[in-house]
DSSP file (Angstrom, degrees, kcal/mol; ACC not computed):
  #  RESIDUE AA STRUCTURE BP1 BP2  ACC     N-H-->O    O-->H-N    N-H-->O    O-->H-N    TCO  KAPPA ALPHA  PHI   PSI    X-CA   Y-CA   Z-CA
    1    1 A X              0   0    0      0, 0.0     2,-0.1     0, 0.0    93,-0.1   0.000 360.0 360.0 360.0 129.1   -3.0  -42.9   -9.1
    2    2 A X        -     0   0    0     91,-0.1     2,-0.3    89,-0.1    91,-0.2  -0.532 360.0-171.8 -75.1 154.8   -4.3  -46.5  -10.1
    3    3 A X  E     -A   92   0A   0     89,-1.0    89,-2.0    -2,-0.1     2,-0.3  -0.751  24.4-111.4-113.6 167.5   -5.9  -46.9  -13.6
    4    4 A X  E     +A   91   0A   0     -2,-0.3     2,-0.4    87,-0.2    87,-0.2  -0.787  36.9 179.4-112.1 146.7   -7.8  -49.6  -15.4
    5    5 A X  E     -A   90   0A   0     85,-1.9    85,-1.6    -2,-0.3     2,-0.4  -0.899  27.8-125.0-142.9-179.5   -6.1  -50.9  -17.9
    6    6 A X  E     +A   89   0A   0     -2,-0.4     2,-0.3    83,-0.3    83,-0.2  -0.993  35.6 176.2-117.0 122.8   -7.0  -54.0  -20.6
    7    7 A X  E     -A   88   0A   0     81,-2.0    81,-1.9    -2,-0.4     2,-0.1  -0.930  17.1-141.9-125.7 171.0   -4.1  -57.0  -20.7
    8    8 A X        -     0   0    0     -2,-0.3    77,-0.1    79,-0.2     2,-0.0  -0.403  42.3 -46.4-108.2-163.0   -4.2  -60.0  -22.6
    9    9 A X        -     0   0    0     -2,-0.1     2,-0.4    75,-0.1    77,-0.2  -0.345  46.0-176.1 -70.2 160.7   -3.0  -63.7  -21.8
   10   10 A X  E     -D   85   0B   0     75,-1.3    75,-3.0    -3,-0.1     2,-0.4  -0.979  12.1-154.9-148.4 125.7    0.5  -64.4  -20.2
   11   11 A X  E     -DE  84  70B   0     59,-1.4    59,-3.8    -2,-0.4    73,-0.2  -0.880  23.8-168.6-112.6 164.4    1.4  -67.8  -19.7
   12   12 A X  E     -DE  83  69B   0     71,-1.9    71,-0.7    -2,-0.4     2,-0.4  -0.772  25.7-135.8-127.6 149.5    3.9  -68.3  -16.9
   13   13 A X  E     +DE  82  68B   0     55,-2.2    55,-1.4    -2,-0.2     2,-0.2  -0.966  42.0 157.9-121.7 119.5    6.5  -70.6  -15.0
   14   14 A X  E     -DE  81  67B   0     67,-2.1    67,-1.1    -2,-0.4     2,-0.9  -0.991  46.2-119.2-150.9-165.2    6.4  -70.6  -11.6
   15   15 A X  E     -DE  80  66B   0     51,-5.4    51,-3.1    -2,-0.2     2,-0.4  -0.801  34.5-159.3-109.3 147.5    7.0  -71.9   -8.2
   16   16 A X  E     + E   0  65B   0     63,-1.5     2,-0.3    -2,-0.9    49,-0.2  -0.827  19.8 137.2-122.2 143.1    3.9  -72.5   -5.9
   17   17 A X  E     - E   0  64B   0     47,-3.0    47,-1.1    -2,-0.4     2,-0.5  -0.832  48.9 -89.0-152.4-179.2    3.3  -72.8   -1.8
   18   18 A X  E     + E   0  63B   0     45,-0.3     2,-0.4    -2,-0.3    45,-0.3  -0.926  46.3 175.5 -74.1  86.9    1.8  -72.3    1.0
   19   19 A X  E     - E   0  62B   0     43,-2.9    43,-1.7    -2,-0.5     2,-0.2  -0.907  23.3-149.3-159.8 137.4    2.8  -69.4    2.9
   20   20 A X    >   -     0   0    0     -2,-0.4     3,-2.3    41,-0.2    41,-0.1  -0.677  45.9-101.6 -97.5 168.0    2.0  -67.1    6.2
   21   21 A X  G >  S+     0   0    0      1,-0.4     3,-2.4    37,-0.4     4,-0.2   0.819 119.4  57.6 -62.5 -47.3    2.6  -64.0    6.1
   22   22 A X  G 3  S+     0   0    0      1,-0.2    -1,-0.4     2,-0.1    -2,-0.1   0.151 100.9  61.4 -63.7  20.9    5.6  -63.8    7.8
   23   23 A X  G <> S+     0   0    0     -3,-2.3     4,-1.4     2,-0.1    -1,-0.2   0.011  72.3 103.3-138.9  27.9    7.4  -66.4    5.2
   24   24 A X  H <> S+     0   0    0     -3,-2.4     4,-1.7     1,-0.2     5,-0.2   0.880  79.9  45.8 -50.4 -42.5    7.0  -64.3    2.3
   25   25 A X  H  4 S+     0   0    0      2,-0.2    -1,-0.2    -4,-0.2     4,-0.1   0.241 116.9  47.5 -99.2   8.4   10.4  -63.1    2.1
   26   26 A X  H  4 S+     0   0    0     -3,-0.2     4,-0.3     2,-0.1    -1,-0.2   0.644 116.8  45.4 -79.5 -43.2   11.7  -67.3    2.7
   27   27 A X  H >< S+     0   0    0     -4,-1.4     3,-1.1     1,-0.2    -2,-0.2   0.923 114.3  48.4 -80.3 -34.0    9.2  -68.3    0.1
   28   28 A X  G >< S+     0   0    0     -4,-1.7     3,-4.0     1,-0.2     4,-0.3   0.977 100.9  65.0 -42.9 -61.8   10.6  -65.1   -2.3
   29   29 A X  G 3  S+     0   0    0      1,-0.2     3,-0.3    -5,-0.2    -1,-0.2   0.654  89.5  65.6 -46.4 -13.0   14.1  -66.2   -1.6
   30   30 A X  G X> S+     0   0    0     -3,-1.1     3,-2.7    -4,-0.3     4,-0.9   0.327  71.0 103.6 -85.3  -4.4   13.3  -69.6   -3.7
   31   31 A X  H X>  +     0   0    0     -3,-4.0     3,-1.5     1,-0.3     4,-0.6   0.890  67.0  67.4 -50.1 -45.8   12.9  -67.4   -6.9
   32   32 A X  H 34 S+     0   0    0      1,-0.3     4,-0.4    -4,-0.3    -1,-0.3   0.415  94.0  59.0 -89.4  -3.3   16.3  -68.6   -7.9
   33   33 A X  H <> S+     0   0    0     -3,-2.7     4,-3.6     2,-0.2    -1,-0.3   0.802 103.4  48.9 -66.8 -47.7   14.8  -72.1   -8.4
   34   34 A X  H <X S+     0   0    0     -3,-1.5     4,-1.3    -4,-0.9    -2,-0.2   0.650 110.0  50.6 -83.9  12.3   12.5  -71.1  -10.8
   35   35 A X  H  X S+     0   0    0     -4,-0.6     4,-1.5     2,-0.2    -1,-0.2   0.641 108.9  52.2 -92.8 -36.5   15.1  -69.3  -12.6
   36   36 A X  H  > S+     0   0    0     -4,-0.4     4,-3.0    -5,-0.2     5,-0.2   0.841 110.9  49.4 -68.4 -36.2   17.3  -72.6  -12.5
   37   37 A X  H >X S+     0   0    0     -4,-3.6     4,-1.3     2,-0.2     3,-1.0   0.975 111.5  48.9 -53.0 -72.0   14.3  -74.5  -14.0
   38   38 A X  H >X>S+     0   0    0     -4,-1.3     5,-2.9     1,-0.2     3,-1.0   0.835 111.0  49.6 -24.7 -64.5   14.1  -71.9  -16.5
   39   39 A X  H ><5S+     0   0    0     -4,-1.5     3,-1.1     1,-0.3    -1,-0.2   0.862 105.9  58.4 -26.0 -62.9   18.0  -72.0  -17.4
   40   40 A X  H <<5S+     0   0    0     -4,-3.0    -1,-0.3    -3,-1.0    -2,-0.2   0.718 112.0  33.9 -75.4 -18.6   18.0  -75.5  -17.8
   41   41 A X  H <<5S-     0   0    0     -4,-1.3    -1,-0.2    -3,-1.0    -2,-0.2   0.364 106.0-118.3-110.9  21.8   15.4  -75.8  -20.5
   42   42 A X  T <<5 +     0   0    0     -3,-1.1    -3,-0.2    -4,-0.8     2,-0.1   0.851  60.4 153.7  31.7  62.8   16.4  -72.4  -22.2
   43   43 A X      < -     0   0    0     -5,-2.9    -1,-0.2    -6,-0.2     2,-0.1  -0.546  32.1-151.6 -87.9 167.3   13.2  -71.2  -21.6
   44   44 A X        -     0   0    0     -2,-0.1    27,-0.2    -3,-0.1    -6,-0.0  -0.631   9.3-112.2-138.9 116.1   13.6  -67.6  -21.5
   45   45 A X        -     0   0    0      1,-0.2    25,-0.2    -2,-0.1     4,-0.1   0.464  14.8-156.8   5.9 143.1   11.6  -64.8  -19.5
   46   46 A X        -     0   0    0     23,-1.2    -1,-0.2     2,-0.3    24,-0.2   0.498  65.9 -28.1-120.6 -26.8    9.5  -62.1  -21.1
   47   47 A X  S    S-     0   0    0     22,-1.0    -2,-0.0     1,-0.3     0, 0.0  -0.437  96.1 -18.2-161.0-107.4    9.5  -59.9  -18.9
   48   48 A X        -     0   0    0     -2,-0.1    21,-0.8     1,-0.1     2,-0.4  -0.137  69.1-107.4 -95.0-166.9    9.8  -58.7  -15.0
   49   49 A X  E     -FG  68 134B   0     85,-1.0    85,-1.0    86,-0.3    19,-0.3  -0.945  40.2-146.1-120.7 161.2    9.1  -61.7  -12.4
   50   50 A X  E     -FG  67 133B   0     17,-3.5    17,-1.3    -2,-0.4     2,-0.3  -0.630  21.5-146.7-106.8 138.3    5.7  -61.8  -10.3
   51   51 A X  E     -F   66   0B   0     81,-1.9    15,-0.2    15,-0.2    82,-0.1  -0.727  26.3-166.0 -97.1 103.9    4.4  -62.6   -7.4
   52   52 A X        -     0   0    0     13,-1.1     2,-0.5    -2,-0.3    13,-0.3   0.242   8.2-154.9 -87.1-176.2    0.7  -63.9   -7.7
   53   53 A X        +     0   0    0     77,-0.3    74,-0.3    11,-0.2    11,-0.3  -0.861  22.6 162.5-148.0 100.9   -1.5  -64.2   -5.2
   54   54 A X  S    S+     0   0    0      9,-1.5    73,-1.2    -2,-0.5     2,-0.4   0.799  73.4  30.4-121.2 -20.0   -4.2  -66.7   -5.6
   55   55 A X  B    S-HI  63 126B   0      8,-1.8     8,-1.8    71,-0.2     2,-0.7  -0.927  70.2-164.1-136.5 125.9   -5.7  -67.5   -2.1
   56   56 A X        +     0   0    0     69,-1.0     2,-0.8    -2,-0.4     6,-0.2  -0.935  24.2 156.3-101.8  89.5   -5.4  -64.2    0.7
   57   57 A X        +     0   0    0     -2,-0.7   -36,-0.2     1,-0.1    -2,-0.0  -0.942  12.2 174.1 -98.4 114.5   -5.9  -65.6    3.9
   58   58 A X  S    S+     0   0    0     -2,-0.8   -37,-0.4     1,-0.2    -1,-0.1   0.947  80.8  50.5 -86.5 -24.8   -4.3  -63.1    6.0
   59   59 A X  S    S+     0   0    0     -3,-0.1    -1,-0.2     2,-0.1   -38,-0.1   0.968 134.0   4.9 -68.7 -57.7   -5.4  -64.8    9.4
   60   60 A X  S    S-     0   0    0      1,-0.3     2,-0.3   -40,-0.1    -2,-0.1   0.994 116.0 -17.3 -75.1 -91.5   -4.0  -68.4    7.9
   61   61 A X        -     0   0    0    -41,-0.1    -1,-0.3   -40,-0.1     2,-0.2  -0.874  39.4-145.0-142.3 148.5   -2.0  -69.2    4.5
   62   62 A X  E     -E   19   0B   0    -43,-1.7   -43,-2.9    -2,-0.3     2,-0.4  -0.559  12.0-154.3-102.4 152.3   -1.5  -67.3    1.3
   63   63 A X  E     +EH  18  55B   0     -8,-1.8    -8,-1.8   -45,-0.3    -9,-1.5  -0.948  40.5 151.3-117.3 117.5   -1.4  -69.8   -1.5
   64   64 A X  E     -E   17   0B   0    -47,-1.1   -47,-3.0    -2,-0.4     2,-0.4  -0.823  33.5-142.0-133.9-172.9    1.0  -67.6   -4.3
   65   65 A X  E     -E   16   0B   0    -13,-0.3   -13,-1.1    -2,-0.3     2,-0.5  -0.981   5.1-155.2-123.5 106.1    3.1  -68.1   -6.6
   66   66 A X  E     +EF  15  51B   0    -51,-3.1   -51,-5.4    -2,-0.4     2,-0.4  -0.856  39.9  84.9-124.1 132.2    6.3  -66.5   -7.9
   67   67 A X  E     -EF  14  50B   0    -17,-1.3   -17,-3.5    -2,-0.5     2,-0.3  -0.941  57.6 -56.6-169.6-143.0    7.6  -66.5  -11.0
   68   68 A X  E     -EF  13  49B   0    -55,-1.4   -55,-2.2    -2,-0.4     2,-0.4  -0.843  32.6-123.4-108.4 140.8    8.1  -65.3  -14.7
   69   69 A X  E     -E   12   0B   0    -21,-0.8   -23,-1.2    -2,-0.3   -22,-1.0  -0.604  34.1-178.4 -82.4 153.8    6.0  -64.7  -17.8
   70   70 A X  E     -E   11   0B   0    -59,-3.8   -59,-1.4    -2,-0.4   -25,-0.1  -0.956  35.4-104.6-152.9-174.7    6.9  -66.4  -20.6
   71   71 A X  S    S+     0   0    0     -2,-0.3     2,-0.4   -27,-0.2   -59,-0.1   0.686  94.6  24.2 -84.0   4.4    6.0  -66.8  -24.3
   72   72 A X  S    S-     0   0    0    -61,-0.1     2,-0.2   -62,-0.0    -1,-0.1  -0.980  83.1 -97.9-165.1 153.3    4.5  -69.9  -24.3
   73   73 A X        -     0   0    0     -2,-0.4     2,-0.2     9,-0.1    11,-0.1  -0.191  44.8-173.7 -75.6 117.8    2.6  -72.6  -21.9
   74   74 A X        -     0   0    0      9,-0.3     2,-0.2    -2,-0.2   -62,-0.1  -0.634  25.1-111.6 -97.8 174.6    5.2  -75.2  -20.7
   75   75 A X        -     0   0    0     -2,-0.2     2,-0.2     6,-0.1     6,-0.1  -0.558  40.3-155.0-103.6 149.2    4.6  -78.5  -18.7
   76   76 A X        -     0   0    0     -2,-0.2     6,-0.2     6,-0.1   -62,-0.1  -0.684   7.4-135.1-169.9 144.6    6.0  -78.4  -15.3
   77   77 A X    >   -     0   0    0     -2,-0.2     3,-1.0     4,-0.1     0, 0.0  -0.003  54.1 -30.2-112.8 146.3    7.4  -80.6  -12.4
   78   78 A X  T 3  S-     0   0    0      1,-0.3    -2,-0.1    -2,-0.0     0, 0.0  -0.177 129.7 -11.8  67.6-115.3    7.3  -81.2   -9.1
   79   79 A X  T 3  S+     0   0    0    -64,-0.0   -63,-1.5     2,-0.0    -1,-0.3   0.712 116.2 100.7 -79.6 -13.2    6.7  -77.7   -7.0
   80   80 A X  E <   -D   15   0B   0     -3,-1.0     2,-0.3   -65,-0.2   -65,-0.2  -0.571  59.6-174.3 -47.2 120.4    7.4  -75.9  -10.7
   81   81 A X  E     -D   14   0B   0    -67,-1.1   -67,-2.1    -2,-0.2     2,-0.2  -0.905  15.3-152.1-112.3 141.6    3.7  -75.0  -12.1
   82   82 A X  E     +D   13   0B   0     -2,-0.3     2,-0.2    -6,-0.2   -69,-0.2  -0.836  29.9 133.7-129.5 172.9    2.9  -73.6  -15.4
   83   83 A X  E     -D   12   0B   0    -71,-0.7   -71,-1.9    -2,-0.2    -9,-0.3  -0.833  45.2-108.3 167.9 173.1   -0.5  -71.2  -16.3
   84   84 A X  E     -D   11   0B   0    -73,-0.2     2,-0.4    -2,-0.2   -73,-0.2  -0.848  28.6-122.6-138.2 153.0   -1.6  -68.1  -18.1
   85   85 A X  E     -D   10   0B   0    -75,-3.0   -75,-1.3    -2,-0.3     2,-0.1  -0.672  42.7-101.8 -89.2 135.8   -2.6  -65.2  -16.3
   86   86 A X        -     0   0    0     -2,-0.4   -79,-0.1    42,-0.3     2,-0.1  -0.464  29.1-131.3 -91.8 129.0   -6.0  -64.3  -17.5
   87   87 A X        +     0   0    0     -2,-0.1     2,-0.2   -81,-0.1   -79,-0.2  -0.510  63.3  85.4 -78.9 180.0   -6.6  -61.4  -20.1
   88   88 A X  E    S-A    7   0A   0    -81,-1.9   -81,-2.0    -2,-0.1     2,-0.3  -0.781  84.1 -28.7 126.8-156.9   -9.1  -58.9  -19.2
   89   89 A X  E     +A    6   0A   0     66,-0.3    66,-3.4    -2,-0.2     2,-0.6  -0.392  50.0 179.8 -80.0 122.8   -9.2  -55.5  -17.1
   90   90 A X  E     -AB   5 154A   0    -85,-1.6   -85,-1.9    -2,-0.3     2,-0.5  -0.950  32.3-125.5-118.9 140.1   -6.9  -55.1  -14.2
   91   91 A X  E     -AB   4 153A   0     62,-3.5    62,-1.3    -2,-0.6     2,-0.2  -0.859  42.5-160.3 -88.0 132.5   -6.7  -51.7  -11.7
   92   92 A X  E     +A    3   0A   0    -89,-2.0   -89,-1.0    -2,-0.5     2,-0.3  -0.720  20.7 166.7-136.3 128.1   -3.1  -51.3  -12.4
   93   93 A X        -     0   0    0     -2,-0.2    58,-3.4   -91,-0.2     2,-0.4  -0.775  27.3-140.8-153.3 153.2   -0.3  -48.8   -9.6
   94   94 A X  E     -J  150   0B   0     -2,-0.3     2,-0.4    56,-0.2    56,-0.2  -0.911  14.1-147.7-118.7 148.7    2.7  -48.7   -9.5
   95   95 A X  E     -J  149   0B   0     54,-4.2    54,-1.3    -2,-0.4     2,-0.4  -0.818   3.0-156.0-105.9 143.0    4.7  -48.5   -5.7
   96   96 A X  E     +J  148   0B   0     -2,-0.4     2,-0.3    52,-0.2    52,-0.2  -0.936  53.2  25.9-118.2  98.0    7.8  -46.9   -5.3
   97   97 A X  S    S-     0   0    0     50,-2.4    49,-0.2    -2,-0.4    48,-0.2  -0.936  92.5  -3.2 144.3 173.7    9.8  -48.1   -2.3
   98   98 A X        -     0   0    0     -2,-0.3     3,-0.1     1,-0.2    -1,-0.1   0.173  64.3-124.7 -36.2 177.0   10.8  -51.1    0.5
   99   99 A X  S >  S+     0   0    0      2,-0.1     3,-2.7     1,-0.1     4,-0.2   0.616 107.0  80.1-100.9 -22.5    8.6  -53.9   -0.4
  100  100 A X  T 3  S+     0   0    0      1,-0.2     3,-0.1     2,-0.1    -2,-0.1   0.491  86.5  55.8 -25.4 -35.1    7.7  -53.6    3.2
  101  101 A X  T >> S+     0   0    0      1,-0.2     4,-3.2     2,-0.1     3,-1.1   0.391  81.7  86.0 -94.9 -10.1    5.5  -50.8    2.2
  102  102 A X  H <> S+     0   0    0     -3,-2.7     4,-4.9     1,-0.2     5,-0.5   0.831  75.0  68.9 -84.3   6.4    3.5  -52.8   -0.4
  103  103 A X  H 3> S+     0   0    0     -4,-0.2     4,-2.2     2,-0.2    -1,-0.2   0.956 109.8  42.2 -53.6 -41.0    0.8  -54.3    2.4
  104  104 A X  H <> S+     0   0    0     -3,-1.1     4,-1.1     2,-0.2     5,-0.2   0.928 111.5  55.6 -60.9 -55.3   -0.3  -50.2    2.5
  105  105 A X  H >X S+     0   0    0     -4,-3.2     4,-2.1     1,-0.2     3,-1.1   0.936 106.6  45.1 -53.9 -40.6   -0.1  -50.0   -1.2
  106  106 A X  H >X S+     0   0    0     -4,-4.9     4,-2.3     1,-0.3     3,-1.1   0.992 116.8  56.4 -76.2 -37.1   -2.7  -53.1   -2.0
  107  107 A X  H 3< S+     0   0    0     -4,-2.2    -1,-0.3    -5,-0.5    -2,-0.2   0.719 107.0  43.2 -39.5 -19.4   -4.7  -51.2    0.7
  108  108 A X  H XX S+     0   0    0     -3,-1.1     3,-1.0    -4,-1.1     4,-0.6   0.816 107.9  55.3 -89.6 -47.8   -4.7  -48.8   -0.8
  109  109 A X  H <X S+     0   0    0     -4,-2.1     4,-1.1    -3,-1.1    -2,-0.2   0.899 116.0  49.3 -51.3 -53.7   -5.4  -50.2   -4.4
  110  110 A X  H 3< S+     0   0    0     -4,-2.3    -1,-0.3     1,-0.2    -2,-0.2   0.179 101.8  51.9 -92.7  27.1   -8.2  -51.6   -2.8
  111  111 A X  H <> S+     0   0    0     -3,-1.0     4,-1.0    -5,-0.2    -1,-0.2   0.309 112.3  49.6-115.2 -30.2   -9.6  -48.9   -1.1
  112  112 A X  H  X S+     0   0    0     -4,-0.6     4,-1.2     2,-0.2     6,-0.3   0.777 106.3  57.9 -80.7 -29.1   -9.5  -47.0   -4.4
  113  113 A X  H  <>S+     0   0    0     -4,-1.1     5,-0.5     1,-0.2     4,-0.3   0.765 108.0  45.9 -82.9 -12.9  -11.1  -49.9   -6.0
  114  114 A X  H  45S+     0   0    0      2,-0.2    -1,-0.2     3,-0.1    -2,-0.2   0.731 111.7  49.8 -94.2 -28.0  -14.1  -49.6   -3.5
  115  115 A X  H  <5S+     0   0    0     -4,-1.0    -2,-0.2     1,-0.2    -3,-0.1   0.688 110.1  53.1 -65.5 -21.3  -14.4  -45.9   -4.0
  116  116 A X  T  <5S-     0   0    0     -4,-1.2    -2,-0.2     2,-0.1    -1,-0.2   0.633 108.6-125.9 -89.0 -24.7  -14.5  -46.6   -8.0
  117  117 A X  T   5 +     0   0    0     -4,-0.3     2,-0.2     1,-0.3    -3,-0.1   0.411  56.8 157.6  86.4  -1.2  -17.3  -49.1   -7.4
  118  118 A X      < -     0   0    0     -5,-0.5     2,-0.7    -6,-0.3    -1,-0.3  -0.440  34.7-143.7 -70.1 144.9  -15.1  -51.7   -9.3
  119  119 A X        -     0   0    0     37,-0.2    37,-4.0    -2,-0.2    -1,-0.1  -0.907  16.1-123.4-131.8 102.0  -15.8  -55.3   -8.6
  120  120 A X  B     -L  155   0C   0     -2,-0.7     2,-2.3    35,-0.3    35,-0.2  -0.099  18.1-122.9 -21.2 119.7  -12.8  -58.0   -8.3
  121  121 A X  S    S+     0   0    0     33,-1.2     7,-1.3     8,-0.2     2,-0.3  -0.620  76.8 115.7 -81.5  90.0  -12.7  -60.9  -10.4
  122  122 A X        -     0   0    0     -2,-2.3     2,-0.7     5,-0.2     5,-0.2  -0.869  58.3-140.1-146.9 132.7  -12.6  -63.0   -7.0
  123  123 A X  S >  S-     0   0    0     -2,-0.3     3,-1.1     3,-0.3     2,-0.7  -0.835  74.8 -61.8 -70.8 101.8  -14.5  -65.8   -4.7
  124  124 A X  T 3  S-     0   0    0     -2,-0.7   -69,-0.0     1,-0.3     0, 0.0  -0.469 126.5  -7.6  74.7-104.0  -14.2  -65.0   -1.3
  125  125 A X  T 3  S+     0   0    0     -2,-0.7   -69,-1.0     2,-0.1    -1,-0.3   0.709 116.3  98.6-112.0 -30.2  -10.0  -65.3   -0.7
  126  126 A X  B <   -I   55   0B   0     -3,-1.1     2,-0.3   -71,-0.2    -3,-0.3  -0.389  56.8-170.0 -74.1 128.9   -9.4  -66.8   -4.4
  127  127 A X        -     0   0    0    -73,-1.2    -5,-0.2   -74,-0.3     3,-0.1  -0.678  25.4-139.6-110.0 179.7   -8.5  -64.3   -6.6
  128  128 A X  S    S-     0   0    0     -7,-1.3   -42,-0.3    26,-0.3    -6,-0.1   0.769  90.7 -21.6-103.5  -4.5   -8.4  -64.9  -10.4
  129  129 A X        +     0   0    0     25,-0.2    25,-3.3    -8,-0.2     2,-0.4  -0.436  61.3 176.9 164.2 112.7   -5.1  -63.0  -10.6
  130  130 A X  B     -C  153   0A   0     23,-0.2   -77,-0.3   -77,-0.2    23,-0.2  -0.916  27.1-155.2-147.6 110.1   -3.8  -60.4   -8.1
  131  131 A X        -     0   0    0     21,-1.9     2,-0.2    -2,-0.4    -2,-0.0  -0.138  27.2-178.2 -81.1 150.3   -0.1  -59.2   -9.4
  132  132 A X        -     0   0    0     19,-0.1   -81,-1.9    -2,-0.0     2,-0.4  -0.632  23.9-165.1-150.5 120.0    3.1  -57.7   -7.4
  133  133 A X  E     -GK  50 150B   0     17,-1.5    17,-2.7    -2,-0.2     2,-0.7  -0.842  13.3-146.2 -96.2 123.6    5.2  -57.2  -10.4
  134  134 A X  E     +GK  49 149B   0    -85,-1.0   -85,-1.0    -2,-0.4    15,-0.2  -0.832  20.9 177.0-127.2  94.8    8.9  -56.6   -9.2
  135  135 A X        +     0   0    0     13,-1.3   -86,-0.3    -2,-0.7    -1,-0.2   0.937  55.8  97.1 -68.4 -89.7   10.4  -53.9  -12.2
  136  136 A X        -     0   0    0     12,-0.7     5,-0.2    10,-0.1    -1,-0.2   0.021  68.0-150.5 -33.2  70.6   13.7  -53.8  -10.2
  137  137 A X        -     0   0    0     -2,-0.2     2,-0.5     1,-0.1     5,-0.1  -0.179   9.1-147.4  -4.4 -61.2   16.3  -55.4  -10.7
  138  138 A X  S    S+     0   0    0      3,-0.2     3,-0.4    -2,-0.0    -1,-0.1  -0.946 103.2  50.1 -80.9 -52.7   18.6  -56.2   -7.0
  139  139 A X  S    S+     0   0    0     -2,-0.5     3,-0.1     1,-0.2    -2,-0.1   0.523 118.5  35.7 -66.7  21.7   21.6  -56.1   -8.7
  140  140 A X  S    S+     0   0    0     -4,-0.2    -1,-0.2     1,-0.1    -3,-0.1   0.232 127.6  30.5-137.1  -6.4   20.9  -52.9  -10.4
  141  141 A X  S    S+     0   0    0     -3,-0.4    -3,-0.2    -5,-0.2    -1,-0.1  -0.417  75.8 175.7-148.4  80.2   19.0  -51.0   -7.9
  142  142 A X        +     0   0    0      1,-0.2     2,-1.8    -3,-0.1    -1,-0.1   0.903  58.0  78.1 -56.0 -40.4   20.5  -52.4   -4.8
  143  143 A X  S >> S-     0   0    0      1,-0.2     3,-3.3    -3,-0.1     4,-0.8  -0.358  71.1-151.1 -83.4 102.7   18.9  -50.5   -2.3
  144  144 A X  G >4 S+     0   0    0     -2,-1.8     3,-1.0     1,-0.3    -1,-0.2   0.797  97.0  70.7 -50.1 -14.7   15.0  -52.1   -1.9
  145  145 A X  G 34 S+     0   0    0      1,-0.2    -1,-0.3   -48,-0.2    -2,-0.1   0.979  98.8  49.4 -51.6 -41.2   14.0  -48.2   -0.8
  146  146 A X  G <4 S+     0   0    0     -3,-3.3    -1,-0.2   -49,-0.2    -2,-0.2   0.603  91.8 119.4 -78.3 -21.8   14.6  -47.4   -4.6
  147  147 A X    <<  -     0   0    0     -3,-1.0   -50,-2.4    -4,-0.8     2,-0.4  -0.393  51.5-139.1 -80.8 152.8   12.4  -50.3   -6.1
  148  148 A X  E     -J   96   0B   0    -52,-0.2   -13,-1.3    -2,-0.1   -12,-0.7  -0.897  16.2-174.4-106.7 120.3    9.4  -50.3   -8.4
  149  149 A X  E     -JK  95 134B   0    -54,-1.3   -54,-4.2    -2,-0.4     2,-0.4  -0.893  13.1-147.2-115.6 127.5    6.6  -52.4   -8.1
  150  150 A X  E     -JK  94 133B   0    -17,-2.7   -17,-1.5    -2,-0.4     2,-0.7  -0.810  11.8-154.5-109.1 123.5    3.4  -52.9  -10.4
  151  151 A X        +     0   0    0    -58,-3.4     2,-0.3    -2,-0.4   -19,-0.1  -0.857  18.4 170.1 -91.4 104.4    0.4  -53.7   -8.9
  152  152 A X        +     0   0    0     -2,-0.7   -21,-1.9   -60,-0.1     2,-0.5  -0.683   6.1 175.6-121.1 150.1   -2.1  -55.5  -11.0
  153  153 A X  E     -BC  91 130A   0    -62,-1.3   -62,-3.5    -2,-0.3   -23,-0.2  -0.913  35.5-120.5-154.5 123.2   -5.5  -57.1   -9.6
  154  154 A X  E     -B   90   0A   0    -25,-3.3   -33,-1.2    -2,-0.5   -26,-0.3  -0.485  24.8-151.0 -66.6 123.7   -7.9  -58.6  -12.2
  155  155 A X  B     -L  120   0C   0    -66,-3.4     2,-0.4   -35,-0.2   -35,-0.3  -0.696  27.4-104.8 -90.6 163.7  -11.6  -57.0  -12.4
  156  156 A X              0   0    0    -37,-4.0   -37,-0.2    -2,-0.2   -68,-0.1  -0.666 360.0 360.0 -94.8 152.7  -14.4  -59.0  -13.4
  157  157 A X              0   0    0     -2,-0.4    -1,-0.2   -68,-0.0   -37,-0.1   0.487 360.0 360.0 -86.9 360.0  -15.5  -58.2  -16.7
């Protein structure tokens, strides 16, 4: 059952594109850049790593983002981008399962979030922060049925 929940800022490292729907899981697969960036400046994660979502087109291009929070705003280079995640209220689930499954789940989120009367911090396809938080290791829970995923999408205050 989703809940509302209060977070603060989180600033972040990550890598940012361009992407149809069908080249999520290419653009995912690039994670391991922003994990060499990280590496190399012994920056270190704070916690799980994200994919953000910041323009929804479903018909066109996603503009997202994937990466890691971390404890403090860095500079960053090329396709690497740094940012803070905005505090305030987010409607908050967590998914249990393929990752396949989470297109249902954010329907779902947001299907709850129109039955709650809660209103999205977003313009049109821009969101101000709409989360898929990936708890799950892949070497430690190999099997993607088994992973957990936190869904966060910023309301407007």
């Amino acid at each position: 059952m989703p809940e509302i929940v209060e977070l603060g800022e989180r600033p972040y490292v990550a890598l940012r594109g361009q992407v149809a729907m069908d080249g999520i899981a290419a653009f995912a697969d690039r994670l391991r850049e922003v994990i060499d960036w990280l590496a190399a400046r012994e920056i270190a994660p704070n916690d799980a790593p994200f994919f953000r979502y910041d323009v929804v087109d479903m018909e066109h291009e996603l503009t997202m983002e994937i990466g890691f929070p971390v404890d403090e705003v860095h500079a960053g280079e090329g396709e690497i981008v740094t940012g803070v995640l905005p505090a305030g209220r987010y409607a908050t689930v967590t998914y249990h399962g393929h990752p396949a499954g989470l297109l249902r789940a954010t329907g779902d989120l947001l299907a709850w979030g129109a039955e709650q009367g809660v209103e999205w911090d977003a313009e049109g396809d821009r969101w101000a922060a709409r989360l898929e938080i990936y708890r799950s290791d892949p070497r430690e829970v190999p099997n993607m049925d088994d992973w957990v995923t936190d869904l966060q999408f910023k309301l407007k205050n």
